[in-house]
PDB file of N, CA, C and O in Angstrom:
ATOM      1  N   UNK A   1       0.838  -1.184   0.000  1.00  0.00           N
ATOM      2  CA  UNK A   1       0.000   0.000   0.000  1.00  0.00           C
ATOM      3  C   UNK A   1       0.881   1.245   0.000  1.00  0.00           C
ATOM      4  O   UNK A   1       1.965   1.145   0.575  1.00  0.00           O
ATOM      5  N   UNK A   2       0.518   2.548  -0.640  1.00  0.00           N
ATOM      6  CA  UNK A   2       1.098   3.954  -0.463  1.00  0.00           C
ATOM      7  C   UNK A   2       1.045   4.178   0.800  1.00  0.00           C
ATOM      8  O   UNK A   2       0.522   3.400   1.598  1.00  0.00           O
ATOM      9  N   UNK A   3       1.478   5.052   1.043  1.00  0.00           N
ATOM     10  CA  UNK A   3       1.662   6.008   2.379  1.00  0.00           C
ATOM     11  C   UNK A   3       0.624   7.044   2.366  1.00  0.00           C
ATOM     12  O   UNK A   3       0.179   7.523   3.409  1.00  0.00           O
ATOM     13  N   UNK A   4       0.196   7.428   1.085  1.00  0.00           N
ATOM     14  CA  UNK A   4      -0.604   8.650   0.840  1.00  0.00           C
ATOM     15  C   UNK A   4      -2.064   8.048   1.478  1.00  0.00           C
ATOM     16  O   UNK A   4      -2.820   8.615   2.266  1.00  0.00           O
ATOM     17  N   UNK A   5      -2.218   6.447   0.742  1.00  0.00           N
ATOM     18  CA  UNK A   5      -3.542   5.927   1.290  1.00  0.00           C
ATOM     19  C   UNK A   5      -3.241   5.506   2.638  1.00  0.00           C
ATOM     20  O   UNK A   5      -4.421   5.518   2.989  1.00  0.00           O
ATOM     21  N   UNK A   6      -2.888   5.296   3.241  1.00  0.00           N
ATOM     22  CA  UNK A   6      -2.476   5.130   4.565  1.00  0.00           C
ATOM     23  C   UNK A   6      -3.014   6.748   5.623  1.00  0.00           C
ATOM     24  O   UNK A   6      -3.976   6.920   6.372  1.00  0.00           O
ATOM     25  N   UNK A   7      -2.095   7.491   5.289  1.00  0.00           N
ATOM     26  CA  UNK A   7      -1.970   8.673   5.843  1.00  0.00           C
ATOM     27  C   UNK A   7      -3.529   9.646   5.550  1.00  0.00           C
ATOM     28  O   UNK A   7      -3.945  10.545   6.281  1.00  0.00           O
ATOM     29  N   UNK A   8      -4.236   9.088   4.156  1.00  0.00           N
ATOM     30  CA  UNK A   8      -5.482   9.415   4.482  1.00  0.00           C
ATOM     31  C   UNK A   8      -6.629   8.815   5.139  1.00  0.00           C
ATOM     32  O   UNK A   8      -7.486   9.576   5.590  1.00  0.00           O
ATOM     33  N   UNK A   9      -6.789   7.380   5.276  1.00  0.00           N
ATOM     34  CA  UNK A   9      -7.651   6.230   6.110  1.00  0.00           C
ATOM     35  C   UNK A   9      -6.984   6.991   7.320  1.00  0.00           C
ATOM     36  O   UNK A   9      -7.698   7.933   7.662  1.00  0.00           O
ATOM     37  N   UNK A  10      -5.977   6.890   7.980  1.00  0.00           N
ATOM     38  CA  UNK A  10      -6.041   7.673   9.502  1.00  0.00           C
ATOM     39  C   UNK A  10      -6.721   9.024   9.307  1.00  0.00           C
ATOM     40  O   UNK A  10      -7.781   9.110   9.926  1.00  0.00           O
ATOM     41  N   UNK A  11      -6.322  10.269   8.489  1.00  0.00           N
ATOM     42  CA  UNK A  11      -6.696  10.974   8.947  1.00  0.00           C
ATOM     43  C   UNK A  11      -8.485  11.084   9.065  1.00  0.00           C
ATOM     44  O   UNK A  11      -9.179  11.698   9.875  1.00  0.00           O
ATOM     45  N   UNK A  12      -8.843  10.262   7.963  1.00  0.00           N
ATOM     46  CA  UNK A  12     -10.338  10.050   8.059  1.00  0.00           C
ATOM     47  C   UNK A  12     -10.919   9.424   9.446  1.00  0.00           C
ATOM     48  O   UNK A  12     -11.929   9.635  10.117  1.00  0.00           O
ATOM     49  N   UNK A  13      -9.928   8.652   9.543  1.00  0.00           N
ATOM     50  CA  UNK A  13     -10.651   7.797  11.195  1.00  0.00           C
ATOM     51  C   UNK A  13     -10.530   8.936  12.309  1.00  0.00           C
ATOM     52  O   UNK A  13     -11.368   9.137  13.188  1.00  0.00           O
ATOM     53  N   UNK A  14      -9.334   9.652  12.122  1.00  0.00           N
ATOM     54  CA  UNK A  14      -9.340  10.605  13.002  1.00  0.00           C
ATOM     55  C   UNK A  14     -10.631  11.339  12.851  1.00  0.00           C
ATOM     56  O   UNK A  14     -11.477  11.093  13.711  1.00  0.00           O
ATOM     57  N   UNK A  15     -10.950  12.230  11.879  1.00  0.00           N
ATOM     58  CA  UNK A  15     -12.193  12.975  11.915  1.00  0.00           C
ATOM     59  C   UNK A  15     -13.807  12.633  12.629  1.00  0.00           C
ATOM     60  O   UNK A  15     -14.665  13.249  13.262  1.00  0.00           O
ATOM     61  N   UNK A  16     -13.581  11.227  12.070  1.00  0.00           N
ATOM     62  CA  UNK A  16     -14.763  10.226  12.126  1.00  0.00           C
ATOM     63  C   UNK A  16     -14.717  10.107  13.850  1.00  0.00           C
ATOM     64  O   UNK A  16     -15.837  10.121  14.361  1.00  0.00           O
ATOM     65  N   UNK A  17     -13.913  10.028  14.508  1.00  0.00           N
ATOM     66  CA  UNK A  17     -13.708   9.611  15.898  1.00  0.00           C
ATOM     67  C   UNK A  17     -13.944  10.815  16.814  1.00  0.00           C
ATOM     68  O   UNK A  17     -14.551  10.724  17.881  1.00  0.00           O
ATOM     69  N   UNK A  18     -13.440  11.917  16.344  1.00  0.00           N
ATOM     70  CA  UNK A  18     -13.692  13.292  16.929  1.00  0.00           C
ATOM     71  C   UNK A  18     -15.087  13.644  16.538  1.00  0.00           C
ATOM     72  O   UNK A  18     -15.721  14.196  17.437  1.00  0.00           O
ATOM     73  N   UNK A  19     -15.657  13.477  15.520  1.00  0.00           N
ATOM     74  CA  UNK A  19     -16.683  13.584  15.257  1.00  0.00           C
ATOM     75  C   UNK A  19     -17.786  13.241  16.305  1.00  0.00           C
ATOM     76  O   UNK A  19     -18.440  13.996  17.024  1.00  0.00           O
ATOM     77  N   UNK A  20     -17.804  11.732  16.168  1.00  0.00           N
ATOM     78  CA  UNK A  20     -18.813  10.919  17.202  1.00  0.00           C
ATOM     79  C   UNK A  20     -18.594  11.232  18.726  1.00  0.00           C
ATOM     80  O   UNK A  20     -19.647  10.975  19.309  1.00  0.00           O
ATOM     81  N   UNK A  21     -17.592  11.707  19.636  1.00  0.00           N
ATOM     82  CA  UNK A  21     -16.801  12.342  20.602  1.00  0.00           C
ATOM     83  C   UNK A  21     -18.002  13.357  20.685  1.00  0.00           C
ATOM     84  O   UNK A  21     -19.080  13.292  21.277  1.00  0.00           O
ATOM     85  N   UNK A  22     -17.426  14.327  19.875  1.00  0.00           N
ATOM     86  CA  UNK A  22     -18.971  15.469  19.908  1.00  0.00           C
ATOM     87  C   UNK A  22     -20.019  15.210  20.210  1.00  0.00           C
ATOM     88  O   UNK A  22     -20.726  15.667  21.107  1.00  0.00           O
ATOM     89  N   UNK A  23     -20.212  14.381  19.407  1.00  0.00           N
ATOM     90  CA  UNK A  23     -21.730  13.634  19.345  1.00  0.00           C
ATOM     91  C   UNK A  23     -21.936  13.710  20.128  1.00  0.00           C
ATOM     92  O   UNK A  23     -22.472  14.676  20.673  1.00  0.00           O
ATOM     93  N   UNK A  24     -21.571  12.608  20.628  1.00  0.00           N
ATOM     94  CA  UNK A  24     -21.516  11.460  22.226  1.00  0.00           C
ATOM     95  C   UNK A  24     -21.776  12.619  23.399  1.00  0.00           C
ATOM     96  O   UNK A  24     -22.508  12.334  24.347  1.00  0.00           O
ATOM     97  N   UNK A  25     -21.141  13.965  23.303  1.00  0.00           N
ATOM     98  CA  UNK A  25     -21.283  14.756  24.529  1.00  0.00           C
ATOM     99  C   UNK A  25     -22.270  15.441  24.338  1.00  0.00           C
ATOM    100  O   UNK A  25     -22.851  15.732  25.383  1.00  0.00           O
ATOM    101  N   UNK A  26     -22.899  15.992  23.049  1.00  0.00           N
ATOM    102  CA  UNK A  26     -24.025  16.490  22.908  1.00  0.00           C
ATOM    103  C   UNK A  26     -25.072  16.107  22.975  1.00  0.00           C
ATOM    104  O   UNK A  26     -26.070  16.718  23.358  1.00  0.00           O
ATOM    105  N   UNK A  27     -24.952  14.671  22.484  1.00  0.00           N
ATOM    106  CA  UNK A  27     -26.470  13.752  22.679  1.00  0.00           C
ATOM    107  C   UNK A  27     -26.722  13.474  24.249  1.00  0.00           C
ATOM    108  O   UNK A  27     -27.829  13.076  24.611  1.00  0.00           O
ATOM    109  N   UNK A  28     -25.617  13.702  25.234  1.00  0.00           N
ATOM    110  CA  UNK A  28     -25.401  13.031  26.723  1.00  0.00           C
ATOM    111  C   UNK A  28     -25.967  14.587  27.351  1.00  0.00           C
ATOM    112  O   UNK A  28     -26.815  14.702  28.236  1.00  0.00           O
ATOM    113  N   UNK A  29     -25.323  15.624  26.709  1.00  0.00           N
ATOM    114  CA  UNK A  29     -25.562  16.563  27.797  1.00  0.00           C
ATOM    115  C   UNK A  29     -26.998  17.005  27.289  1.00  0.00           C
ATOM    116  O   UNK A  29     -27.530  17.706  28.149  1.00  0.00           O
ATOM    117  N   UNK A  30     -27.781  16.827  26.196  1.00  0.00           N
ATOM    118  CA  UNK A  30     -29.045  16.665  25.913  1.00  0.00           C
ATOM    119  C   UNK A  30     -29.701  15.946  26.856  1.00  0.00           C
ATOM    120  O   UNK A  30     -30.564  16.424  27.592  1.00  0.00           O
ATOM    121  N   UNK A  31     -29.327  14.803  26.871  1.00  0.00           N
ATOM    122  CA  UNK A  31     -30.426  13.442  27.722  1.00  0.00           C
ATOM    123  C   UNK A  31     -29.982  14.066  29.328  1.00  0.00           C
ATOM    124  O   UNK A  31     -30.714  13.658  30.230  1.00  0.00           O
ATOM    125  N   UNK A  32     -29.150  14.760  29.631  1.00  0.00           N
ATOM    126  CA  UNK A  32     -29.206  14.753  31.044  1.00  0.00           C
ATOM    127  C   UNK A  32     -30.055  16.105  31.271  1.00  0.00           C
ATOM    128  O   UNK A  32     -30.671  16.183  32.334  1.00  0.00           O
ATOM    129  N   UNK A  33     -30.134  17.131  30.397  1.00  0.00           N
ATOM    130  CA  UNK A  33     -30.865  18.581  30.296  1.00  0.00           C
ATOM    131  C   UNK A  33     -32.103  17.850  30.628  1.00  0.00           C
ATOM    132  O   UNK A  33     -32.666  17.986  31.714  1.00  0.00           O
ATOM    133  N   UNK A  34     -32.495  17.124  29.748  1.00  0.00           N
ATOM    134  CA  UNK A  34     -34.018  16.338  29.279  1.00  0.00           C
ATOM    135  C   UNK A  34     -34.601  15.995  30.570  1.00  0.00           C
ATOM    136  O   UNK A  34     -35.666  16.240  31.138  1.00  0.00           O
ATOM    137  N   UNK A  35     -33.041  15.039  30.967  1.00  0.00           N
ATOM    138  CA  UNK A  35     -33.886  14.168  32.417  1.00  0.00           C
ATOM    139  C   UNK A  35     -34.016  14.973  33.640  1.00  0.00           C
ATOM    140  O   UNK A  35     -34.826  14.585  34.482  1.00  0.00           O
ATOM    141  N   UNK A  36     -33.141  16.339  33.917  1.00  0.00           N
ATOM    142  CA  UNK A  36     -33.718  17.287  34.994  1.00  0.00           C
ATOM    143  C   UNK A  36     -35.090  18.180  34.777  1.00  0.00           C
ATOM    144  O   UNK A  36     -35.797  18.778  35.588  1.00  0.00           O
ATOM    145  N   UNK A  37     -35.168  18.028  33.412  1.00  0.00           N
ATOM    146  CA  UNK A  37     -36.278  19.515  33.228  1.00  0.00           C
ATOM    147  C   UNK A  37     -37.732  18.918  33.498  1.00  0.00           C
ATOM    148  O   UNK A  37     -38.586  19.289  34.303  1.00  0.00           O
ATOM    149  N   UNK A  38     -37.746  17.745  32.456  1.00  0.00           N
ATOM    150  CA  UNK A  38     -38.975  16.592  32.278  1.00  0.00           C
ATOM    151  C   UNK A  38     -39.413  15.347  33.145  1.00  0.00           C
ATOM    152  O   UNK A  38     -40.482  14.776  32.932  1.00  0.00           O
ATOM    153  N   UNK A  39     -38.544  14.958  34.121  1.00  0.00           N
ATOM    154  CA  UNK A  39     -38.585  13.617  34.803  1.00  0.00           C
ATOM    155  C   UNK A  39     -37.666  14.259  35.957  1.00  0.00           C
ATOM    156  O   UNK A  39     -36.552  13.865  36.302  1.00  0.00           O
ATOM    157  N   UNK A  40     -38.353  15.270  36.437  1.00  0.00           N
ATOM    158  CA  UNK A  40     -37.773  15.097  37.635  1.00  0.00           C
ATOM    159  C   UNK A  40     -38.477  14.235  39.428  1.00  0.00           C
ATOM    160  O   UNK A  40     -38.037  14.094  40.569  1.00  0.00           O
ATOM    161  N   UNK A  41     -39.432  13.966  38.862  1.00  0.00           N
ATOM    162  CA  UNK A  41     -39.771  13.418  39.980  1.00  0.00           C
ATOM    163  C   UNK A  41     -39.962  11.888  39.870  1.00  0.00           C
ATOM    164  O   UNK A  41     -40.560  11.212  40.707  1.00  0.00           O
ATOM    165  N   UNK A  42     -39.094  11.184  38.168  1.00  0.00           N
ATOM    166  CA  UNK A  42     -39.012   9.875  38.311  1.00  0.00           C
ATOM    167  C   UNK A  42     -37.305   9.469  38.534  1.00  0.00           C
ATOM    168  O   UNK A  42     -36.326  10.014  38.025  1.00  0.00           O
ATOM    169  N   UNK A  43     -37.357   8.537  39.300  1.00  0.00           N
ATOM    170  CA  UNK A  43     -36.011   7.421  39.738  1.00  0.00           C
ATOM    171  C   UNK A  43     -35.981   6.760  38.958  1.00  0.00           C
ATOM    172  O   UNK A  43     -36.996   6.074  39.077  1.00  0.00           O
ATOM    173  N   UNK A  44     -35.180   6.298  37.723  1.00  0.00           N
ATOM    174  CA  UNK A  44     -34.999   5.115  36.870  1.00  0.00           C
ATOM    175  C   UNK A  44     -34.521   3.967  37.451  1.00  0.00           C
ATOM    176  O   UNK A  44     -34.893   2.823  37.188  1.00  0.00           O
ATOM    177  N   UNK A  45     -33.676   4.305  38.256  1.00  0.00           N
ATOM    178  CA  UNK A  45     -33.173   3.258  38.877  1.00  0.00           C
ATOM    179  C   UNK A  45     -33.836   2.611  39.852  1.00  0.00           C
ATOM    180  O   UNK A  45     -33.302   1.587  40.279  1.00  0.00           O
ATOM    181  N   UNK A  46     -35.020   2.998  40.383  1.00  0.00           N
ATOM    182  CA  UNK A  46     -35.535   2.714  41.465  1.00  0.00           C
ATOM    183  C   UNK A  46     -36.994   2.067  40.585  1.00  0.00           C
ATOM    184  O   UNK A  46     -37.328   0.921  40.887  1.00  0.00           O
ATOM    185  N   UNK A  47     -37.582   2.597  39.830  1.00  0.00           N
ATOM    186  CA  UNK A  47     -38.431   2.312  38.426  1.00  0.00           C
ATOM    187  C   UNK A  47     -37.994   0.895  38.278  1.00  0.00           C
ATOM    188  O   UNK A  47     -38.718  -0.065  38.540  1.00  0.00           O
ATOM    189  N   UNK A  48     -36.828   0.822  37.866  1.00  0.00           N
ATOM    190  CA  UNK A  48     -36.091  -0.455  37.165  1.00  0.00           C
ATOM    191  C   UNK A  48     -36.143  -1.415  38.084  1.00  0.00           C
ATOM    192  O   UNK A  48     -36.522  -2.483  37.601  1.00  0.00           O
ATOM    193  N   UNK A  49     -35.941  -1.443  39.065  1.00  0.00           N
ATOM    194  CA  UNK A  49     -36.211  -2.463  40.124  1.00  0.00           C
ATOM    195  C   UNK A  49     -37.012  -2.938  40.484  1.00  0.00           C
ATOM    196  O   UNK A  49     -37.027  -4.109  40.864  1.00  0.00           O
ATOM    197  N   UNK A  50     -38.478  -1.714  40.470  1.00  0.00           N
ATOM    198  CA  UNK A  50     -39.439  -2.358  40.873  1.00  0.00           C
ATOM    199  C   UNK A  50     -40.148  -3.017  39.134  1.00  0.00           C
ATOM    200  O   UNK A  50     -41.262  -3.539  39.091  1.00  0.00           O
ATOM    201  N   UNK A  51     -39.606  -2.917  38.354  1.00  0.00           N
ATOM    202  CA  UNK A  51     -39.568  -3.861  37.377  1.00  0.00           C
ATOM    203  C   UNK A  51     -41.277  -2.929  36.563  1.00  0.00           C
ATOM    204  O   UNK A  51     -42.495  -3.066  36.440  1.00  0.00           O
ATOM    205  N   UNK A  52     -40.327  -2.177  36.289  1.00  0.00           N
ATOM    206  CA  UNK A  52     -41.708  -0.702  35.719  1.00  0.00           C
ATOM    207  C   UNK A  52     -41.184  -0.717  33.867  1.00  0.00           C
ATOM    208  O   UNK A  52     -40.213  -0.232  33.286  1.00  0.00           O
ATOM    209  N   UNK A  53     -42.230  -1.426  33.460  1.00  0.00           N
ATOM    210  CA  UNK A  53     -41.559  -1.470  31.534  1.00  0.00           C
ATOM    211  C   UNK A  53     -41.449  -0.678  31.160  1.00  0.00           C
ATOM    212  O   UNK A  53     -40.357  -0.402  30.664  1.00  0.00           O
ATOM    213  N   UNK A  54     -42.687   0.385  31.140  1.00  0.00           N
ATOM    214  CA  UNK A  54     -42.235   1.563  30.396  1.00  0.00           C
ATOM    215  C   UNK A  54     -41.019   2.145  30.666  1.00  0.00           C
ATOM    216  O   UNK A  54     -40.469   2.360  29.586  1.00  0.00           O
ATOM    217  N   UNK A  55     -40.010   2.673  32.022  1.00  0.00           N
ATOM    218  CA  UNK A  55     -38.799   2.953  32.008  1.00  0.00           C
ATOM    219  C   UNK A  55     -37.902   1.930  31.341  1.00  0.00           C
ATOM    220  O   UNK A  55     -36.974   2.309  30.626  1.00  0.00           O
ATOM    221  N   UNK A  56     -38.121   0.781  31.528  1.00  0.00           N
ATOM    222  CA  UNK A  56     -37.330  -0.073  31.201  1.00  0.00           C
ATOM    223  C   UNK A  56     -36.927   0.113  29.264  1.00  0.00           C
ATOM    224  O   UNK A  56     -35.896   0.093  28.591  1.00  0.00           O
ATOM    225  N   UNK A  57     -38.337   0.279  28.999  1.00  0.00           N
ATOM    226  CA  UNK A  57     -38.248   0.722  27.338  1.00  0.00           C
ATOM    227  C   UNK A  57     -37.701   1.984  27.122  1.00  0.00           C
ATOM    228  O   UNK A  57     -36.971   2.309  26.186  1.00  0.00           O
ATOM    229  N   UNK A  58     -38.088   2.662  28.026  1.00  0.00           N
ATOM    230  CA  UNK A  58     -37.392   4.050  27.820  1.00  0.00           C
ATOM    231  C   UNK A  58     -35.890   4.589  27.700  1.00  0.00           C
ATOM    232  O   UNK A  58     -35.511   5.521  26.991  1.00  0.00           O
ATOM    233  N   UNK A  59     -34.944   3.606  28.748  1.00  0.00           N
ATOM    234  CA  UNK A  59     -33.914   3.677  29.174  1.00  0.00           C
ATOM    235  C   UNK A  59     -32.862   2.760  28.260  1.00  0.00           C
ATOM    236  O   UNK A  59     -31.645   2.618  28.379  1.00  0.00           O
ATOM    237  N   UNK A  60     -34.114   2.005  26.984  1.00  0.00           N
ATOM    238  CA  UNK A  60     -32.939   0.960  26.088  1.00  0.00           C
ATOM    239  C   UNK A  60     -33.209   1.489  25.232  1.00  0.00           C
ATOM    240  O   UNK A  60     -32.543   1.140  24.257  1.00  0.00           O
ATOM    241  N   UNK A  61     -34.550   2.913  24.865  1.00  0.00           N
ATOM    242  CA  UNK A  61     -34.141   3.592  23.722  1.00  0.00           C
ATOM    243  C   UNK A  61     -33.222   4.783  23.723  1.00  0.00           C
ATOM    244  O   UNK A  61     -32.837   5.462  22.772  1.00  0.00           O
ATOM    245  N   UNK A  62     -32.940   4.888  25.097  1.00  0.00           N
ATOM    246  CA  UNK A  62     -31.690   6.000  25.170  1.00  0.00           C
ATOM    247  C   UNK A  62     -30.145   5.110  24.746  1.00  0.00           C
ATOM    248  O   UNK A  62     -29.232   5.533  24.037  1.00  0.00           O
ATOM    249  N   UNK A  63     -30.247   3.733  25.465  1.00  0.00           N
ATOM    250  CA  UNK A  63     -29.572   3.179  24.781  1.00  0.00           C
ATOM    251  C   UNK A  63     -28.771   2.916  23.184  1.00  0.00           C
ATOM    252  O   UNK A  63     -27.619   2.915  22.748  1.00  0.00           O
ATOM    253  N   UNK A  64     -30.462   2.658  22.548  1.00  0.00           N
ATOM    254  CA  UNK A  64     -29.780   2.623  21.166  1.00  0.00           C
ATOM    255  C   UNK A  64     -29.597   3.826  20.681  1.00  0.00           C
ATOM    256  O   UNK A  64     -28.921   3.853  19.653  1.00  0.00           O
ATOM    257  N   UNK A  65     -30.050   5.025  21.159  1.00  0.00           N
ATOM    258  CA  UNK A  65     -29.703   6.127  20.853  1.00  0.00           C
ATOM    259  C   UNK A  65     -28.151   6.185  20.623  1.00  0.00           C
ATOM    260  O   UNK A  65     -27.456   6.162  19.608  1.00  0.00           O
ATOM    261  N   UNK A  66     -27.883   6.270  21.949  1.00  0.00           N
ATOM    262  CA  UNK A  66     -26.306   6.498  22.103  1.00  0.00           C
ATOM    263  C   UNK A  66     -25.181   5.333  20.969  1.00  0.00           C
ATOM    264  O   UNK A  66     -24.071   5.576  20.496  1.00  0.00           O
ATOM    265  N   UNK A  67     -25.979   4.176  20.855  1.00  0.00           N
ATOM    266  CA  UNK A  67     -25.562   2.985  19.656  1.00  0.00           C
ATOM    267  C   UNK A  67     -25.648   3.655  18.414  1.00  0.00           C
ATOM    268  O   UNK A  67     -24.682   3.789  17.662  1.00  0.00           O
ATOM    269  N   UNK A  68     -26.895   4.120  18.161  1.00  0.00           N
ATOM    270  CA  UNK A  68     -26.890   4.622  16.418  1.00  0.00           C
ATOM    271  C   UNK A  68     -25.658   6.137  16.354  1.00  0.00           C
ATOM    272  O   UNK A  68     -25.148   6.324  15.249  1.00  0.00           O
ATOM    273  N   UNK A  69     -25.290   7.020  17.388  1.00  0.00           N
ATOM    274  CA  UNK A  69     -24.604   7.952  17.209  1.00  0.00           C
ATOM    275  C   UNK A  69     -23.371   7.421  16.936  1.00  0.00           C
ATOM    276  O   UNK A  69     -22.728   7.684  15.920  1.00  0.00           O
ATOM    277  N   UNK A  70     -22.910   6.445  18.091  1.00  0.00           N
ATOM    278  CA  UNK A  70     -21.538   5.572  17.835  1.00  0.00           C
ATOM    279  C   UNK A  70     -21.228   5.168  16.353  1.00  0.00           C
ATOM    280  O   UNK A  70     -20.155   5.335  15.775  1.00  0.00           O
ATOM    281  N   UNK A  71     -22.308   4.636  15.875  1.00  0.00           N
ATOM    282  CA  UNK A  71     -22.342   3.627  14.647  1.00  0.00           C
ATOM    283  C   UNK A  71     -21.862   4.239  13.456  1.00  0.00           C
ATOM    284  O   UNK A  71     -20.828   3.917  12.870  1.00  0.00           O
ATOM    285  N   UNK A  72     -23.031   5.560  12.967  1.00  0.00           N
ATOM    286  CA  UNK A  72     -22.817   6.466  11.953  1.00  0.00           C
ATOM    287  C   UNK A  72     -21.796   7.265  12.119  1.00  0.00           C
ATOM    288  O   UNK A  72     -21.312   7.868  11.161  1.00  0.00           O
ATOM    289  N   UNK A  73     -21.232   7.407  13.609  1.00  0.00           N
ATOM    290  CA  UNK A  73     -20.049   8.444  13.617  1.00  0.00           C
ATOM    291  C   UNK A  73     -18.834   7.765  13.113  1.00  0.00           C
ATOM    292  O   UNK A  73     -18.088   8.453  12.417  1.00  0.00           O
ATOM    293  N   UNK A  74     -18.457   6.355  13.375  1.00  0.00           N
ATOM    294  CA  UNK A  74     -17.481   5.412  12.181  1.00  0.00           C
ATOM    295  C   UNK A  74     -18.241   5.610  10.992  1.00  0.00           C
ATOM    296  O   UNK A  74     -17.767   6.491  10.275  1.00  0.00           O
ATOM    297  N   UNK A  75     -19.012   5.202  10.671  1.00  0.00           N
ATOM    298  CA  UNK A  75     -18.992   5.286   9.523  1.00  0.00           C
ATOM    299  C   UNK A  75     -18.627   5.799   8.194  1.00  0.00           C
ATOM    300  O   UNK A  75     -18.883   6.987   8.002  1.00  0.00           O
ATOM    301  N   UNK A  76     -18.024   5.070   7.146  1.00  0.00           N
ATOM    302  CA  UNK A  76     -16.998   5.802   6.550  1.00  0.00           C
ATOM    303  C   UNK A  76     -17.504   5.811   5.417  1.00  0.00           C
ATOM    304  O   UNK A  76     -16.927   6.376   4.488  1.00  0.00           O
TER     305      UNK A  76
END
């Protein structure tokens, strides 16, 4: 392989990685804005225990949230 293609696949991964980084803090400091303004008088964790679905659904679509940002932010 060149060096040129080399030296551009990193710098692309680099971008791609800083990219999703962003993401990742914007989509986080979103969901935590969200969860003081809107849900402040629910416990997820305490929800989750007593075995409450709707949090339970709620808390694995924040999940894949944070999965699909990861995903598309590699993506090349």
């Amino acid at each position: 392989m060149e060096w040129d293609f080399i030296s551009a696949s990193l710098i692309n991964l680099a971008i791609n990685l800083s990219y999703t980084v962003i993401a990742l803090f914007v989509a986080v400091s979103a969901l935590i804005i969200i969860d003081k303004k809107l849900l402040k008088g629910v416990d997820i964790q305490n929800e989750l225990k007593q075995n409450n679905l709707a949090v339970a659904i709620f808390a694995s679509a924040i999940l894949i949230f944070v999965a699909l940002i990861i995903c598309f932010g590699l993506k090349s």
